[in-house]
C-alpha positions as CSV (number, residue, x, y, z in Angstrom):
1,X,-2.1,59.6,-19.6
2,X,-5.3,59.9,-21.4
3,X,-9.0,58.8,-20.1
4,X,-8.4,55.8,-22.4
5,X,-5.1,54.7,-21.2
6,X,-6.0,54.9,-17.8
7,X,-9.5,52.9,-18.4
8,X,-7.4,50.2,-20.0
9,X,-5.2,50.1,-17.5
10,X,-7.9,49.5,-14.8
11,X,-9.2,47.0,-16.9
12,X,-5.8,45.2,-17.5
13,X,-5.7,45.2,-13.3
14,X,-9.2,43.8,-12.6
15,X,-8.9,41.1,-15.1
16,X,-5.2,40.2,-13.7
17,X,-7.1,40.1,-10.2
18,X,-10.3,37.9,-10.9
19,X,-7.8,35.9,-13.5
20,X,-5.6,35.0,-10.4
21,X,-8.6,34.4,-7.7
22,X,-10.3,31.9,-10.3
23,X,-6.9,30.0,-10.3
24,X,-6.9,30.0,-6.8
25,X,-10.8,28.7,-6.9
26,X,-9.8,25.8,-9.4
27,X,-6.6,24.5,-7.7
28,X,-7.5,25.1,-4.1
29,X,-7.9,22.0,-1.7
30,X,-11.6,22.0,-0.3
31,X,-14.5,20.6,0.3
32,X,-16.7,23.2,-1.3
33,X,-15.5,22.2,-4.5
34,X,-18.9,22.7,-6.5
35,X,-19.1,26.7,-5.0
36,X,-15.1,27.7,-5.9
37,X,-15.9,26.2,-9.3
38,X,-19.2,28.0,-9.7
39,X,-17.7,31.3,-8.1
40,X,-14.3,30.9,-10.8
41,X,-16.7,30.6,-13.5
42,X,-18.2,33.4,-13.0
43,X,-15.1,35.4,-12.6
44,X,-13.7,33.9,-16.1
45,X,-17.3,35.4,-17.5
46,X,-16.8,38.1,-15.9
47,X,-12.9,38.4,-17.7
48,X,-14.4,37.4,-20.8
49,X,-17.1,40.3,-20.7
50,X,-14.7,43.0,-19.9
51,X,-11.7,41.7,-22.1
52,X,-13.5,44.1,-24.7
53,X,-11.3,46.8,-23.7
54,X,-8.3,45.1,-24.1
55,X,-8.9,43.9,-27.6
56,X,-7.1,45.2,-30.6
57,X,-9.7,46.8,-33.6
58,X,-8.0,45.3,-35.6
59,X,-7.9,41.8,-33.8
60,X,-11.9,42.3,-33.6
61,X,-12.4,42.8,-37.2
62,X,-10.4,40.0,-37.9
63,X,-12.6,38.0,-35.9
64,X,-15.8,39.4,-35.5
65,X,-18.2,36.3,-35.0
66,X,-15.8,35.9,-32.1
67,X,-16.3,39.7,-30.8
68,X,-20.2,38.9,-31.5
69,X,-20.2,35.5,-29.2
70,X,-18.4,37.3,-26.1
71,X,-21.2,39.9,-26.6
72,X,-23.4,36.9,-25.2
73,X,-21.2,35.4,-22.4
74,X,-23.0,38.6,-20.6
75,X,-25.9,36.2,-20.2
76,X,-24.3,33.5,-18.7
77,X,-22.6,35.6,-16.0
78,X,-25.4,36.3,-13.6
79,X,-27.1,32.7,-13.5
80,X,-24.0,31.2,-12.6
81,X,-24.0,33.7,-9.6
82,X,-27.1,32.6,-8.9
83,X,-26.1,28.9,-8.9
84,X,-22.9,30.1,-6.7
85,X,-25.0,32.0,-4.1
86,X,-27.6,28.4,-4.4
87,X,-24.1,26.7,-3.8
88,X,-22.6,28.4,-0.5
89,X,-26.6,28.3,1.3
90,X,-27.1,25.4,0.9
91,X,-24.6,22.2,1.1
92,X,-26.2,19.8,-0.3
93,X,-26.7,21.7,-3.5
94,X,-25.6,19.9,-6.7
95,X,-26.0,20.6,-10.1
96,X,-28.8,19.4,-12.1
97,X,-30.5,19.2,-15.7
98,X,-33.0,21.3,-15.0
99,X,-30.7,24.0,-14.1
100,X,-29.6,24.3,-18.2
101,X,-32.8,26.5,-18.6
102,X,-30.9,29.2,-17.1
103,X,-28.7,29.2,-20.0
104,X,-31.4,29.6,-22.5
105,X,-30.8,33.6,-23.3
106,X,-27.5,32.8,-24.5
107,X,-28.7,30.3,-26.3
108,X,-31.6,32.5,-27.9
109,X,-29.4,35.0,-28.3
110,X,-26.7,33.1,-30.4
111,X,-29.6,31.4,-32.3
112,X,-30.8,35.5,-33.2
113,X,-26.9,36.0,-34.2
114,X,-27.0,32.9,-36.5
115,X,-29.5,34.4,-38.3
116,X,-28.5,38.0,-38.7
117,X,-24.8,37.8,-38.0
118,X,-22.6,35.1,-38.0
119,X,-23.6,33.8,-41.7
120,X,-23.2,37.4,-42.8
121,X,-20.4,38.4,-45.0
122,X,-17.2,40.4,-44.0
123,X,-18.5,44.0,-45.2
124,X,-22.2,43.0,-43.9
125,X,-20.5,42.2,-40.3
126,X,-18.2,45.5,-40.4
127,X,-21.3,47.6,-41.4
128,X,-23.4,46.1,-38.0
129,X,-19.9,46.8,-36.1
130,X,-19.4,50.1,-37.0
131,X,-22.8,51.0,-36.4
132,X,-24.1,48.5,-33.5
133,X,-25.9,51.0,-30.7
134,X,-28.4,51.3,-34.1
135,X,-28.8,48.4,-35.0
136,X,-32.2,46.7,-33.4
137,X,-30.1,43.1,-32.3
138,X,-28.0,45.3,-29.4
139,X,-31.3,46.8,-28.2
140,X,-33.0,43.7,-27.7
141,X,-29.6,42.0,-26.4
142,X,-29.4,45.1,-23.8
143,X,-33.1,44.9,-22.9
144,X,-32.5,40.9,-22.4
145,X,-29.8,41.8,-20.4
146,X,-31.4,44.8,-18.1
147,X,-34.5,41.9,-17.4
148,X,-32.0,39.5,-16.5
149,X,-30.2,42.1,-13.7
150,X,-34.0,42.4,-12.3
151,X,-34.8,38.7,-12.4
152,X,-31.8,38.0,-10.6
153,X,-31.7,40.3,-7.9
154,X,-35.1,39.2,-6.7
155,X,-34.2,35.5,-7.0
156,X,-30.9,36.1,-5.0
157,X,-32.3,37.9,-2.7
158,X,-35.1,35.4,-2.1
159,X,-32.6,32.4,-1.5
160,X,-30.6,35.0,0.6
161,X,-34.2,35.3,3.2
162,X,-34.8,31.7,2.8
163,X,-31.4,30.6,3.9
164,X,-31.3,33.2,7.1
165,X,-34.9,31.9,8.5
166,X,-33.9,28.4,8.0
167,X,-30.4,29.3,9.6
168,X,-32.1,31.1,12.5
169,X,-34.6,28.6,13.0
170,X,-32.4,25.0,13.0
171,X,-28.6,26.1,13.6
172,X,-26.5,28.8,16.2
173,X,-23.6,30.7,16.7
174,X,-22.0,30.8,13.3
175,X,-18.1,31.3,13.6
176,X,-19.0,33.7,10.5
177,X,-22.1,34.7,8.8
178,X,-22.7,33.5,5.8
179,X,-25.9,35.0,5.2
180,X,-24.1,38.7,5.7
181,X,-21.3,38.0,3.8
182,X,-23.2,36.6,0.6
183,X,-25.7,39.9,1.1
184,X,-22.9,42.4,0.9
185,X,-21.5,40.6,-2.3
186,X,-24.9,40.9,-3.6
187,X,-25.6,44.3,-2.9
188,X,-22.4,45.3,-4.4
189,X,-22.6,43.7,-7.4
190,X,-26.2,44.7,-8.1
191,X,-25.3,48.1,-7.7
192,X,-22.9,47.4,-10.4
193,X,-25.1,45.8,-12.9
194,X,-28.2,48.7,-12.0
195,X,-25.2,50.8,-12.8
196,X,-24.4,49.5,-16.1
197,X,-27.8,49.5,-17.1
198,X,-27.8,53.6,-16.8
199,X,-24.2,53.3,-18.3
200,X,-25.6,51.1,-21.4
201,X,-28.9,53.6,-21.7
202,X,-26.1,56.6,-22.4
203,X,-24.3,54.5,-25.3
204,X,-27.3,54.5,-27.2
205,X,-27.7,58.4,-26.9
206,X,-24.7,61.1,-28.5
207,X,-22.8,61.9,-25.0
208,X,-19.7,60.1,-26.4
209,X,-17.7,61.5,-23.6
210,X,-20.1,60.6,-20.7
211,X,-20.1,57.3,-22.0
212,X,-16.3,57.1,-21.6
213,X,-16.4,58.5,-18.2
214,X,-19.2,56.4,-17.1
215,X,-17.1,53.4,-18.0
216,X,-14.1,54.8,-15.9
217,X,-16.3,55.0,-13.1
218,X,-17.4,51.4,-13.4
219,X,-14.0,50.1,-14.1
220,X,-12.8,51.8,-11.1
221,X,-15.7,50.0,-8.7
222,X,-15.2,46.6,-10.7
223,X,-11.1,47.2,-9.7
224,X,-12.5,47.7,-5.8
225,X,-14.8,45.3,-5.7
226,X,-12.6,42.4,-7.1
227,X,-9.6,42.9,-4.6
228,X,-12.1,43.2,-1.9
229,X,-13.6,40.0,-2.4
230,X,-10.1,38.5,-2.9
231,X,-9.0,40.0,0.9
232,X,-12.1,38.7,2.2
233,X,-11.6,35.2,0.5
234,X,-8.5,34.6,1.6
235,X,-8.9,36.4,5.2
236,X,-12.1,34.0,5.9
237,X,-11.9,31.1,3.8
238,X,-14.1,29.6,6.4
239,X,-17.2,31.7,5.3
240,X,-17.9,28.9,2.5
241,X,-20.3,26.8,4.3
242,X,-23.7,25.7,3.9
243,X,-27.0,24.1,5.3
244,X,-29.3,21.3,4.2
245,X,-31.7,22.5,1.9
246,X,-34.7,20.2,2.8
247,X,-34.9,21.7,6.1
248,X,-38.6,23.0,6.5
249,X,-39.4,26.3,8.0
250,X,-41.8,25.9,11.0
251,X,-45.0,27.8,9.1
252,X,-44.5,25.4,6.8
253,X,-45.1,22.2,9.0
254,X,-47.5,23.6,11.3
255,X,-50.3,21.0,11.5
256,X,-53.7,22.3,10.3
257,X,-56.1,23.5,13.0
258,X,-58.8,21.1,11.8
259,X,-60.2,20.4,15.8
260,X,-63.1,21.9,17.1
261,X,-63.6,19.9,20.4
262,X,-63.0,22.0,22.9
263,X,-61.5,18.7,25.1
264,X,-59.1,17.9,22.2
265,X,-57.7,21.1,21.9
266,X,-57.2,21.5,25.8
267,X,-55.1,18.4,25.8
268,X,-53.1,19.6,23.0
269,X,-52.4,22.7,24.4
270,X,-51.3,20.7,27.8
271,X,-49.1,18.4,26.0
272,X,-47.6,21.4,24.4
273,X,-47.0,23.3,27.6
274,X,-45.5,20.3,29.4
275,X,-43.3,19.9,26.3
276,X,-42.0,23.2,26.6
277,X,-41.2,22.9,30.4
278,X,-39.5,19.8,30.3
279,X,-37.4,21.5,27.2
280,X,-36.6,24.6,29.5
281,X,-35.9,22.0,32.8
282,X,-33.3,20.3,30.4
283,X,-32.0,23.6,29.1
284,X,-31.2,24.9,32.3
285,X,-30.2,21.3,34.0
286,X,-28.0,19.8,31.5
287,X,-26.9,23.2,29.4
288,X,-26.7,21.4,26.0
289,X,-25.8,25.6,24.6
290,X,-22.8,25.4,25.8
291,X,-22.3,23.3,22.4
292,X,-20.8,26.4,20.2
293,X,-22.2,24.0,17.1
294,X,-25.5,22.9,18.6
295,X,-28.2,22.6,15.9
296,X,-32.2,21.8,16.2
297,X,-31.8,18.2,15.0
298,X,-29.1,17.9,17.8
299,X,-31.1,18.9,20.5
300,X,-34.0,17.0,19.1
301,X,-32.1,14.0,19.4
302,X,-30.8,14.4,23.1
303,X,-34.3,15.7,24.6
304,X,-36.4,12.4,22.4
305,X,-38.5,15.1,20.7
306,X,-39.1,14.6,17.0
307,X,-37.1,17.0,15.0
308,X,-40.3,18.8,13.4
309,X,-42.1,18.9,16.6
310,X,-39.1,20.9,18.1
311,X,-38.9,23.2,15.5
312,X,-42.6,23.7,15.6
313,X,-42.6,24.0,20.3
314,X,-39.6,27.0,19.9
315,X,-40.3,28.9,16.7
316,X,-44.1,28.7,17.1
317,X,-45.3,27.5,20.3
318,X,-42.5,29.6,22.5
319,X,-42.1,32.0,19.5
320,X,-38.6,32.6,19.2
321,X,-36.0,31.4,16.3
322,X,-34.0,28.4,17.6
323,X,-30.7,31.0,16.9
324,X,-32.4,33.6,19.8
325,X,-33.8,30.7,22.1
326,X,-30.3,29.0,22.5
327,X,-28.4,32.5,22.9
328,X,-30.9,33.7,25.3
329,X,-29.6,30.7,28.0
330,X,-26.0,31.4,27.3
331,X,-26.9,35.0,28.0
332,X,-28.1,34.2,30.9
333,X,-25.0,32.0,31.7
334,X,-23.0,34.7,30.9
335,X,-24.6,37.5,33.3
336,X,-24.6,35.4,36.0
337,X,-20.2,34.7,35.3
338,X,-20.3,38.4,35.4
339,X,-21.9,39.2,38.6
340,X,-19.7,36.2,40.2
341,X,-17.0,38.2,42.2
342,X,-15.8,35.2,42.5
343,X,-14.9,35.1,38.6
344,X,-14.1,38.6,38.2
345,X,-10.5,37.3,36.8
346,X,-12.1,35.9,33.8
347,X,-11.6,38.2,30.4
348,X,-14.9,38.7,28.5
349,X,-13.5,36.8,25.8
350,X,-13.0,33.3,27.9
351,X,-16.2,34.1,29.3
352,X,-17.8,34.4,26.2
353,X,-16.1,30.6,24.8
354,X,-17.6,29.3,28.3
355,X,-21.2,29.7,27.7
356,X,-21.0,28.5,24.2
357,X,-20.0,31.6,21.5
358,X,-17.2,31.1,19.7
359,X,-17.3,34.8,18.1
360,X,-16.8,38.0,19.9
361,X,-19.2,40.0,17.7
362,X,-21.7,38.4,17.6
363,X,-21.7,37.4,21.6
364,X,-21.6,41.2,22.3
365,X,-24.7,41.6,19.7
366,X,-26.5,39.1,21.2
367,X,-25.9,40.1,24.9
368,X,-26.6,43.9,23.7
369,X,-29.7,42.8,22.3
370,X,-30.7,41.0,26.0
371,X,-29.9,43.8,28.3
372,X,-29.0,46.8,26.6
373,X,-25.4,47.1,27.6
374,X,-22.4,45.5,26.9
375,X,-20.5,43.0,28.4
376,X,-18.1,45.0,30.0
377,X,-20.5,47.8,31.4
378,X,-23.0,45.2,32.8
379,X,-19.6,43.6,34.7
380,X,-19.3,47.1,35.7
381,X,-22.9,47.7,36.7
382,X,-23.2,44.6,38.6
């Protein structure tokens, strides 16, 4: 088998994988309709983009205004991403007008290939064919295309340290995190695209063969990354879930320190510190962590404390993210079961649904992270 055969068939396998998990996306019975639909969009792009290798030269020169408008689906295929990764953060995410200006480098870009290639005639379009890594239309489609990959990644990756403060601050004990799992999807398919952005610098220069291999090698992480994001899918279909996206982060509803009597500010600071003990009295009294789902607004509402004032008193005030402050009690909880003789039949895994986790990993993070040891060798310690 030759290098060319065996980077066609790659290709033929990745496309066959995203084909079926965008099926799956579209005909799939959820409730996180608007994030399959995005995610399967993105995978038919993606199909679309690399279907280049499976296309007949002579199919392509039969059709060439065709060949030159999947050149620009590439510009489509990382703002849908972004909308996806918008889309699983945040569940009350929809769809607006204003989100059509992230399709304006297509459209800029097909409004160029009017102009100096789709009205063309047949030998005009064969001549740019033959000789498009010259030709001054691919540089500034590539260059588009390069800014694009940077834009993104820092816009992703933005939402991605938005969502985890809001998260930390308003909800606990995720069954699975969604922040991790979007941030290794990320990171891998950034590396891809930084990749092809070296790739796409060498098929403007004469190493003809490094240019084939450096395709092989990308085929051959596209193939790995597609079936591991199918596995994963399918193994945590749970992972899909979002948060509201009005929620404020504490900063950013902090009053203003406008008060400059002494008297005034003295009060305030008693109010606040009777707040805080009467929120630790009713977190040690009536344990409302045992709650695996417990969230801010829940809390707010069974201890009469406005919402924003709460999120102000523990992520301010006590300092602490409302994810740490909750854990820290079932922590607590949780040492004292395993110091109780009297419980010493109890597994670490019923002890850890007792105080209110509902996953094993992250109850032993969280109780590493307290006292320095694990479950099992504070038991043992004790």
């Amino acid at each position: 088998m030759d290098i060319i055969s065996f980077l066609t068939g790659m290709a033929k396998i990745s496309v066959f994988v995203s084909l079926l998990l965008a099926f799956f996306l579209l005909t799939v019975k959820t409730k996180n309709k608007l994030a399959n639909r995005l995610f399967a969009s993105y995978l038919l792009f993606f199909v679309i983009d690399n279907s280049g290798l499976l296309i007949d030269d002579d199919l392509i020169k039969d059709y060439l205004n065709l060949e030159f408008f999947r050149w620009t689906i590439c510009a489509l295929v990382l703002p849908v991403f972004y909308l996806y990764v918008l889309s699983v953060c945040f569940a009350d995410f929809r769809l607006k007008t204003k989100h059509l200006l992230h399709t304006l480098p297509f459209i800029i870009t097909n409004v160029v290939f009017i102009f100096r290639l789709y009205f063309l005639n047949d030998v005009e379009k064969m001549q740019f064919y033959d000789h498009r890594n010259q030709m001054p239309e691919l540089y500034y489609f590539q260059f588009m295309l390069s800014m694009q990959i940077v834009l993104y990644s820092i816009g992703i990756f933005l939402v991605l340290k938005k969502y985890r403060q809001v998260y930390l601050e308003n909800y606990t004990n995720p069954k699975t995190s969604v922040f991790k799992w979007l941030f290794q999807i990320s990171i891998m398919f950034f590396i891809l695209y930084y990749l092809s952005i070296a790739k796409n610098i060498i098929r403007f220069t004469d190493f003809e063969l490094l240019w084939i291999w450096a395709n092989v090698v990308m085929q051959f992480l596209v193939l790995i990354i597609s079936c591991w994001f199918v596995l994963k899918a399918l193994n945590h279909p749970e992972l899909f879930r979002g948060i509201d996206s009005k929620l404020q982060l504490a900063r950013d509803i902090l009053p203003k320190e406008n008060v400059n009597n002494a008297e005034v500010k003295d009060h305030q600071n008693e109010v606040i510190s009777a707040q805080i003990s009467a929120l630790k009295h009713y977190m040690i009294e009536k344990e409302p962590f045992l709650d695996p789902s417990l969230t801010i607004q829940e809390l707010s509402n069974q201890i009469d404390i406005p919402v924003r004032d709460l999120s102000v008193l523990i992520n301010h005030h006590i300092d602490q993210h409302f994810f740490d402050f909750v854990n820290e009690y079932r922590i607590q909880k949780a040492m004292n079961i395993l110091k109780d003789q009297s419980k010493s039949q109890l597994t670490v895994l019923e002890i850890l649904y007792e105080v209110g986790f509902n996953s094993k990993s992250s109850f032993n993070t969280s109780f590493k992270k307290h006292t320095n040891l694990t479950p099992t060798a504070y038991r043992n310690a004790s």
